[in-house]
N, C-alpha and C positions, 0 to 999 in steps of 0.2 A: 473549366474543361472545354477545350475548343472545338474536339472533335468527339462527335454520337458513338458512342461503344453498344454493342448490341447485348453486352452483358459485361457483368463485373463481379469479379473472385476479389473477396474479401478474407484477409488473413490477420490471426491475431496473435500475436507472440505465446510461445510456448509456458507455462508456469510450470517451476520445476519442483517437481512431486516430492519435496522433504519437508512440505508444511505445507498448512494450508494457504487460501489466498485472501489477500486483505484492501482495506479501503485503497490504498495506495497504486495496486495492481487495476482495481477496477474501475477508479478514474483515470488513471492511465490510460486504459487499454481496450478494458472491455464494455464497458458499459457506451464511450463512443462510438467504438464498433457498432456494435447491436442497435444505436439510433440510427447509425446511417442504412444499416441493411434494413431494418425495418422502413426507414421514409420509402426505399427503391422498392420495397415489395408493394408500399402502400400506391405508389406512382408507375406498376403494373413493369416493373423492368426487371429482368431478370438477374438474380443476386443468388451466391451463392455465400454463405458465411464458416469461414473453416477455422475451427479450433481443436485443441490437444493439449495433451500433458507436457514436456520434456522430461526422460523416466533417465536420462544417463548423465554422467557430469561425476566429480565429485563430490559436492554436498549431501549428495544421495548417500553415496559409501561412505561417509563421515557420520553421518544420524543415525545408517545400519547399523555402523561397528559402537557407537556411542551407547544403541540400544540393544548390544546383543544379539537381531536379528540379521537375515539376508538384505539385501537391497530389494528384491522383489517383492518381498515383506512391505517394504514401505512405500514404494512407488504403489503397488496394489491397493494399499491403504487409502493415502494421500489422493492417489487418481480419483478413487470412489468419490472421496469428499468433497475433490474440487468440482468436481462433475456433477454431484446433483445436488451441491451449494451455486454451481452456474446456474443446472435448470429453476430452483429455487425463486432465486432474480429476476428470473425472463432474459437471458441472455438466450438469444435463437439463434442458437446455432443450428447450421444444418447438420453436421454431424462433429463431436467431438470424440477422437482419438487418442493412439499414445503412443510413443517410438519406441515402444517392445514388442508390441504388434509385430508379428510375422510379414507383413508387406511391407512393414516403413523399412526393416531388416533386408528386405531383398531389394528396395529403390534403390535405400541409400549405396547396400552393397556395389551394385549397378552403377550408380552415381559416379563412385569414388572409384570403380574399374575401368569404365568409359574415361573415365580424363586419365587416368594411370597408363589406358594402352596408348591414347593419344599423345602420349608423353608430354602433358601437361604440367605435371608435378615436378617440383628437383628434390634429389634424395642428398641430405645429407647427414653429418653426425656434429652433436654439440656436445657439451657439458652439462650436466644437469644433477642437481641430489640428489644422493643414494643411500637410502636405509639397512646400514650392514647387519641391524639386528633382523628386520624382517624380509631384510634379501626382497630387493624392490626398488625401483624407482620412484620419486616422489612426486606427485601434480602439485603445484602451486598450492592448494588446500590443503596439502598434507604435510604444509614446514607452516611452523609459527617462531619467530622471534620477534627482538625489539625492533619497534620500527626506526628507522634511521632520521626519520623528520621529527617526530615529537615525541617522541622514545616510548611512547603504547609497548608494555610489553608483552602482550598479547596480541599482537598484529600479524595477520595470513601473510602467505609469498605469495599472493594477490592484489592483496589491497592493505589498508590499515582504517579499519572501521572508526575508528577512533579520531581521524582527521583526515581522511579520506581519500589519501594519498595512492598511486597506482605502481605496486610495486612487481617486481621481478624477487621470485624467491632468494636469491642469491645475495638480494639488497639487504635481508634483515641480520640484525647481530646477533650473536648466539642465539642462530638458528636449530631450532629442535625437530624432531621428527612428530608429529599427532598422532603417530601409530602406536612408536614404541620409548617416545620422549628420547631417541638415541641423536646422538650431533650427527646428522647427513654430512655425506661425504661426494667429493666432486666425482661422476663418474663419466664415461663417452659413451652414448646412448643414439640411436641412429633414426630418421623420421623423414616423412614425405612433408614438402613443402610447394604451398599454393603459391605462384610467384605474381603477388599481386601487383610488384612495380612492372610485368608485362600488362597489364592490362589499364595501369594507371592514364595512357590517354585518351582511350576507349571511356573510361569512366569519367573521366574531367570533360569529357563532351558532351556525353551524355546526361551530367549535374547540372556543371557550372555553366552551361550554352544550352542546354533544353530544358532543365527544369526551374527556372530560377522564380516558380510560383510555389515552389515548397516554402513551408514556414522558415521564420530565420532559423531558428534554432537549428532543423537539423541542416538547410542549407551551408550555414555557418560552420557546425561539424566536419560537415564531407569536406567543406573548401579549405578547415585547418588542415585536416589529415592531407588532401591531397596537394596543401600546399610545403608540410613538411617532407614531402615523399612515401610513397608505400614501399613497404619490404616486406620478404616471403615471410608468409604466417603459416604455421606449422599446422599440417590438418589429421595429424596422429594423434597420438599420448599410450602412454606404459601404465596399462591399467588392463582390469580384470573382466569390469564391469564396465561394457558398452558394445556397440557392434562393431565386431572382431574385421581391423585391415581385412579384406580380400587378395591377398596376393600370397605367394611363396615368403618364408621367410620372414615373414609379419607376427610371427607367434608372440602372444603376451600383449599384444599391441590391439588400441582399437582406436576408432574414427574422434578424432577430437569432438566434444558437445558442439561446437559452435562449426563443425562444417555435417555434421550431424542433423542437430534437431533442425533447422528450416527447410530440411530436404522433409522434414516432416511434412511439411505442408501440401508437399507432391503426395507423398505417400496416402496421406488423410482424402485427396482427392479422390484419387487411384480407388481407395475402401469406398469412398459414397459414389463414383461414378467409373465402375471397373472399364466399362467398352468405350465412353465420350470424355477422361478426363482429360486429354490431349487439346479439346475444344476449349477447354478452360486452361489451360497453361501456352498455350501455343499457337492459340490461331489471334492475329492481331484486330480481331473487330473484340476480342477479351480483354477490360480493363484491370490491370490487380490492382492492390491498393494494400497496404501495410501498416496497421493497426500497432505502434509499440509504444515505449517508456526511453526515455531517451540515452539513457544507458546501454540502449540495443542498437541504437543509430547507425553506426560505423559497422556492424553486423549487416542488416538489412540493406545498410546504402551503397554500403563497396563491397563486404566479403561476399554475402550472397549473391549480389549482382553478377560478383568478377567469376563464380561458383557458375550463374548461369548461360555467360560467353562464353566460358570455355567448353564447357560443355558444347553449345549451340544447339543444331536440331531445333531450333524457331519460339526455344524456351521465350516468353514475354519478362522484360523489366518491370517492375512497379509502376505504376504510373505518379504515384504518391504514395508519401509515405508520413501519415499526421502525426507524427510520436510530440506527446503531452510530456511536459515537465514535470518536475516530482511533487506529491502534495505530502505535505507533512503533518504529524499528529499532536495539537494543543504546543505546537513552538518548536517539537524537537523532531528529526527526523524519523520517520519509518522503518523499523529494524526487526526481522527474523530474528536473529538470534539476542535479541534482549527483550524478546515480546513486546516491544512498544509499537501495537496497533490494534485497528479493531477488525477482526476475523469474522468472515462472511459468516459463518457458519455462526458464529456466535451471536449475530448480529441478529440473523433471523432468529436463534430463540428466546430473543431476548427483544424484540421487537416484533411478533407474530405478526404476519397480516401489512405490513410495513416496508413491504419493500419497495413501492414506488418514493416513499419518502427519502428513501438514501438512494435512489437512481437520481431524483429531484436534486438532493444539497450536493451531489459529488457533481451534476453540470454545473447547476448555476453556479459553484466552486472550483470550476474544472480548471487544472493545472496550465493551459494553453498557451501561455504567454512566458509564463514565471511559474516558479513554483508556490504552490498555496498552502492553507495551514486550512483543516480540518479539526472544529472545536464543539464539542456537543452542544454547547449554549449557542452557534449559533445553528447548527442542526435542528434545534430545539425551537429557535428563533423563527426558521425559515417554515419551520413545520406548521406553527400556532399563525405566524402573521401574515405567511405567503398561502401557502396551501388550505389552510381552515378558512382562514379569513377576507380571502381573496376568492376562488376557485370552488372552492366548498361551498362557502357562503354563497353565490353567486346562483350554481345548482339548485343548491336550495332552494333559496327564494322563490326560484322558477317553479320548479316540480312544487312547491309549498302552494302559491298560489294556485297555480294549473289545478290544483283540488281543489280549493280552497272557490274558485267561483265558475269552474266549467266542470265539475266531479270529475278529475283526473285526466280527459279526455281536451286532445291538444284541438284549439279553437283555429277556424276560419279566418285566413288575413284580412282587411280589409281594406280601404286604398292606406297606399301607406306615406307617411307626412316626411318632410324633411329633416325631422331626428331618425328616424327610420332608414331613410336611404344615408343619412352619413352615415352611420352606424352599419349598414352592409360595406359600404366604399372602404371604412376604414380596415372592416376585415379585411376585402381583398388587398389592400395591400399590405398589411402585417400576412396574408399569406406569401405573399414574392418575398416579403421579405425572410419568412422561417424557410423558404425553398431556397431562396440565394444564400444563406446563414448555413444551411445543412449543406449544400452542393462546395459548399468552402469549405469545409470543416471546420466553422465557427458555432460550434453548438452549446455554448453559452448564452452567446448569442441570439442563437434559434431558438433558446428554450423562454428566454426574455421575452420575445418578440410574440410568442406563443403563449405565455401567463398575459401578456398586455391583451388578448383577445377575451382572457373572464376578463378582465381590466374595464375593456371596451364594453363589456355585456354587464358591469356592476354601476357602470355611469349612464348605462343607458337605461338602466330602471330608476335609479336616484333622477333623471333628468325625467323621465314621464312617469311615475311613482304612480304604477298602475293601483295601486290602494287606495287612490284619491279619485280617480277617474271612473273609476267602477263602482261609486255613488251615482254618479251620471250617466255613464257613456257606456253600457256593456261595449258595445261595438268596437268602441276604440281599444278598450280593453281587450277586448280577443285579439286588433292585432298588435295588440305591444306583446302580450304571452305569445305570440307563434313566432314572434323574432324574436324573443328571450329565447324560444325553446328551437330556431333554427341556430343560435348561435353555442347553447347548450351542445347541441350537434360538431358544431362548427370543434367547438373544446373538446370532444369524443374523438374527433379523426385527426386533431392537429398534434394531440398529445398521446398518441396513441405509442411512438418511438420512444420518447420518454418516459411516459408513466402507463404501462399495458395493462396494467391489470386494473387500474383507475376509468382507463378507455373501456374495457370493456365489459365492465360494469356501469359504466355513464353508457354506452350502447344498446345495452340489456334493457334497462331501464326508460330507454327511449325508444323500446321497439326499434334498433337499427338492425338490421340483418347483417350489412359488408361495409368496411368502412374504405373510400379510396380515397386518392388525395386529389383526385378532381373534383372529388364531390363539396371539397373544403369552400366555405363559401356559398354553396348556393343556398336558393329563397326558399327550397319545398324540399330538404332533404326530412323535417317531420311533417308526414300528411298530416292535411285536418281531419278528425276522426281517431286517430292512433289516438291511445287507451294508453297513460303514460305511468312508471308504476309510482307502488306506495312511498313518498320522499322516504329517505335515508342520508345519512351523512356517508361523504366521500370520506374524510379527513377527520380524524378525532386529534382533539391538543395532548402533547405529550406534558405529562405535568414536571414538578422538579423532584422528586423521589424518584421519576426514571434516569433523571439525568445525572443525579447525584449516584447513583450506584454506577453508572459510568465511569464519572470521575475518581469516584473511591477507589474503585478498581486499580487505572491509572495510577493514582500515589501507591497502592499497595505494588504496583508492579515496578514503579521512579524507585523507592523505596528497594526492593530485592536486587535489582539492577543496581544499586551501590554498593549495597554489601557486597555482591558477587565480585563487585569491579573494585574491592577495597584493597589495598597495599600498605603494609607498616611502614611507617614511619623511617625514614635510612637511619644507619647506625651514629651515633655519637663517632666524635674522635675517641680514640684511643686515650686512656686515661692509664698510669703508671700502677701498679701493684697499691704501692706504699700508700698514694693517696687513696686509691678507694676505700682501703682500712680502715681509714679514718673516720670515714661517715660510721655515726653509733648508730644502728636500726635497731630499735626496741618496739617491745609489742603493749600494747595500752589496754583499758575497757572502758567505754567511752563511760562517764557517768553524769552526764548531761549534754543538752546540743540543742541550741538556741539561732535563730536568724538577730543575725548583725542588724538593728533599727538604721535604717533609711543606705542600705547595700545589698541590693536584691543578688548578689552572687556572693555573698558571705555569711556562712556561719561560725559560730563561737562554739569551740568544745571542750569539754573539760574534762583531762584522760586522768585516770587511776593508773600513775606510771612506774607503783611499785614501794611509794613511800620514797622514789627521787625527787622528787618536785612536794614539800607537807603542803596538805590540801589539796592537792592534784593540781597536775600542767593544765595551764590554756594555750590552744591554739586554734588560729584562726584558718579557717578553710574555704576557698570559693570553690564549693560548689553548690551551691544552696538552688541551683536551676535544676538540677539532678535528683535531690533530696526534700521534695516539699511541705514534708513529715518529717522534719529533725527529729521529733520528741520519739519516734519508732530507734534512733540508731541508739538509742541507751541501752548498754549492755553488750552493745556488741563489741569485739575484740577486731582494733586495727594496730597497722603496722605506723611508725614515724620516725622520722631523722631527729635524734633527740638531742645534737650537739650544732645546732646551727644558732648563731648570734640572733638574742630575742631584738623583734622590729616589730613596728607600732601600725597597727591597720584599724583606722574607724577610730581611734584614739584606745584600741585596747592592746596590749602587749602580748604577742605571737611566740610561745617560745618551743619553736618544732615546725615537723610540714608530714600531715598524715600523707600516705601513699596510696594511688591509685589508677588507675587501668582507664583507657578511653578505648572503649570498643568499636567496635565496624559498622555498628550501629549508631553511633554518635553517644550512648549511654556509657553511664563511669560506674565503674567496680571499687569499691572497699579493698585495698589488700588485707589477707587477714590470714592466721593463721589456720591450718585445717581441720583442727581439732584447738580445744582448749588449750591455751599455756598462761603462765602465771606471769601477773604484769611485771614488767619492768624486763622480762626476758629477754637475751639481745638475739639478733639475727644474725645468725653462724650459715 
């Protein structure tokens, strides 16, 4: 950052209110967020942090009608949870909103009137699908067909979750409607369009020649998109559900999500600061900065931008914009709609008390570079060998001593030796260094750099092992405790962005009143004298019972997630009348059923086929993985092909092929009659 901003407006992408929010959204997005505004509150700068819901879209009207209720049903819901599973966390926001709110309604209106009179927009009409049963237009979420690349047949006129492909609804094949399963029809449909190839060199100058300190990633974005050309992006859509065009003529029609909800961000101002939000969007000594997931890139970097040039009236750019790559969950990606993740909300109640722990493993895991994989063993790792046994332990010892030979009460330095002052040196500079780390938006980094300070304070007791010295030396001993217990300190303020509610409890505990980040570092932030309290553990180890009903979970959800996604088998060819006749299907009762010696998928059965076979038929059957109590299937009545040429399996003679079902579950069904029939009976 080259140039001193006298304040800085922090925003963080909307989460859209048809579900809750999960690991994936808050290493993304918000949890770096909330380090950085919190370091700027603790380094006395002013910050403001602005979050919200996004309450309109289609996904929303898709979960409504799915559940029978309104949309307002569920964004009301959804809002609640996401909001006080934020405050939950310690996410500090300063105020979090929602774009149903009555103000965001009148910005945006504003918004989108202001460029319409400026005749910013171009109107025109395309083709689009039309639902003739529900008499309606269709958005993208509201056609599914096959996808055209890996033929998912369940794939949106968005995207195709399934391989990930970004589609235009018109691209799927036997396209359906999601409303009323009817074949959409092509119809002319008319819309205001942002023409963002005018403002495409405005933005390539302001990217690709002023910012080229963004990360690659979205640097790399903006330069693909703007090196393929931009064209008008449509800022309507034919929906019910969002805030209704402002103009003549507009009826049925409302503000596309995406030139919509970031206007939230003004509005959200507007609600926390009615008469000075202007100061914070507008006056260029105010830095923004844009917290997203990188799937939001090309939103934030061009559409919003080119949203607030044309505009003008001295709206500010981004200054940056740090969007994180995607983390994923145990290998596979993070998915709403097939439940694979772990949901804040669930998280906290199933981990009380725990929340710095998962602010902890989603940084030093933070998706920044690439995308990462989030695995509870090693959350579980990080928790027992970084935070317990690092950090914790560290604490401890301090505060354990500190009673242990001065009754609690923090002792008197005294000249202090040359472990001593390296041991301050090395702080200060892992502090430049977690201050240069956070001012980048390298907060993995920052967080590293910041556990090496217990690091530093765990080698600085093992190197003068005040438990040795303290037969001898009170003296020296008090001052190796007051710079154990300045550095204790030191781990109070430095972690305070990361782990807040760990801070301030290590603060309590050390009698600190205010924690700044100038204070980081110094010799006498614990007086001698301060009464330090009764030790307690920061960090308890998660055992493996927690981590295991984690995982259980997981397979019970990989598991429903197949069935759901399971499809029969395609048809045989076409086989002739006469020959299928042929096959004799008779019905049996099994009268023994034995495992095949040294053929772990074959059993031996022996059918009661009616007095056709004297002594009964054998036949052999692999499925003995299915059945691992043969001796249960006696008596039961199956179906077999009782005219197929006998063949030799295991060296026993096969004369038949009982019939049977492989279900969606991977388990095999018996065909069998539904009621009793008398052996040897054929199937008619």
């Amino acid at each position: 950052m080259s140039k001193e901003y006298k304040r800085t407006l922090i925003t963080t992408a909307l989460p859209y209110t048809n579900g809750p929010v999960h690991i994936g959204h808050l290493a993304g997005v918000y949890v770096p967020a909330d380090i950085y505004a919190r370091y700027l509150r603790l380094a006395g700068r002013p910050v403001t942090l602005i979050g919200g819901s996004d309450e309109h879209g289609v996904p929303i009207t898709l979960k409504a009608r799915q559940e029978g209720v309104t949309p307002q049903d569920i964004v009301d819901r959804y809002h609640k949870l996401i909001k006080e599973s934020f405050e939950a966390l310690g996410i500090s926001f300063d105020i979090y909103s929602r774009t149903t709110s009555a103000i965001h309604k009148e910005t945006a209106s504003e918004f989108f009137r202001h460029l319409y009179d400026k005749g910013e927009f171009v109107e025109k009409s395309s083709m689009q699908l039309f639902d003739p049963e529900a008499s309606q237009f269709l958005a993208d979420r509201y056609v599914t067909g096959e996808c055209p690349h890996c033929h998912n047949p369940k794939a949106y006129g968005d995207q195709c979750e399934a391989c990930g492909s970004s589609l235009n609804a018109t691209d799927l094949i036997n396209p359906k409607s999601a409303i009323t399963g009817a074949t959409p029809e092509l119809r002319e449909t008319r819309h205001w369009f942002l023409p963002l190839d005018k403002w495409e060199p405005a933005l390539r100058q302001w990217i690709l020649e002023g910012h080229k300190e963004w990360r690659a990633n979205v640097y790399g974005q903006c330069k693909s998109w703007l090196d393929l050309g931009l064209q008008p992006r449509a800022v309507s859509r034919d929906l019910s559900w969002g805030v209704p065009v402002p103009v003549e003529g507009a009826e049925g029609k409302v503000l596309y999500v995406w030139f919509d909800a970031p206007i939230g961000y003004i509005s959200n101002t507007k609600e926390l600061y009615p008469e000075t939000w202007e100061t914070w969007w507008k006056d260029p000594e105010t830095r923004v900065i844009n917290f997203i997931g990188k799937d939001n890139i090309v939103f934030h970097c061009i559409v919003f931008p080119a949203m607030l040039m044309a505009y003008g009236d001295g709206f500010q750019l981004p200054d940056n914009v740090p969007a994180n790559e995607f983390l994923n969950l145990e290998g596979d990606k993070i998915s709403t709609s097939r439940n694979w993740a772990v949901w804040l909300h669930e998280y906290l109640s199933d981990f009380p008390g725990k929340q710095d722990v998962l602010r902890y493993v989603l940084t030093a895991n933070a998706p920044e570079a690439k995308d990462n994989d989030f695995t509870w063993r090693d959350f579980q790792a990080r928790n027992n060998n970084e935070l317990v046994a690092v950090l914790g332990n560290f604490v401890n010892r301090v505060t354990v001593l500190t009673h242990k030979y001065f009754g609690g009460v923090a002792p008197a330095a005294g000249t202090l030796e040359a472990v001593d002052e390296a041991a301050f040196a090395q702080i200060d500079e892992l502090k430049k260094g977690v201050s240069e780390a956070i001012e980048t938006f390298h907060f993995r980094e920052a967080l590293k750099l910041a556990m090496d300070i217990a690091r530093t304070g765990n080698k600085y007791l093992q190197d003068c092992e005040p438990w040795k010295v303290a037969k001898t030396d009170m003296a020296r001993t008090a001052t190796i405790l007051n710079t154990a217990l300045q550095i204790c300190a030191d781990i109070a303020v430095v972690m305070e962005p990361f782990m807040p509610f760990m801070s301030e409890r290590l603060a309590a505990s050390l009698r600190m009143d205010k924690l700044t980040w100038a204070d980081l570092g110094r010799r006498d932030m614990i007086k001698a004298g301060t009464e330090i309290a009764v030790p307690e553990l920061l960090f308890e180890k998660i055992d493996d019972e927690a981590i295991k009903a984690q995982t259980d979970r997981l397979e019970r959800i990989k598991e429903e997630n197949r069935l759901k996604s399971w499809q029969p088998q395609p048809r045989q060819a076409d086989v002739d009348f006469d020959t299928f006749m042929k096959a004799d299907l008779r019905v049996g009762t099994v009268l023994e059923c034995t495992k095949v010696p040294k053929a772990d998928k074959l059993l031996r059965f022996l059918i009661d086929d009616g007095g056709l076979t004297p002594g009964g038929r054998t036949i052999v059957s692999g499925i003995a993985e299915h059945y691992t109590e043969p001796e249960k299937l006696v008596g039961r009545q199956v179906v077999f092909i009782g005219n197929l040429p006998p063949r030799k399996l295991k060296g026993i003679v096969s004369d038949g092929m009982i019939l049977s079902a492989l279900n969606a579950d991977g388990s095999l069904t018996l065909i069998a009659p539904s009621s009793p029939a008398t052996p040897g009976s054929q199937v008619k």
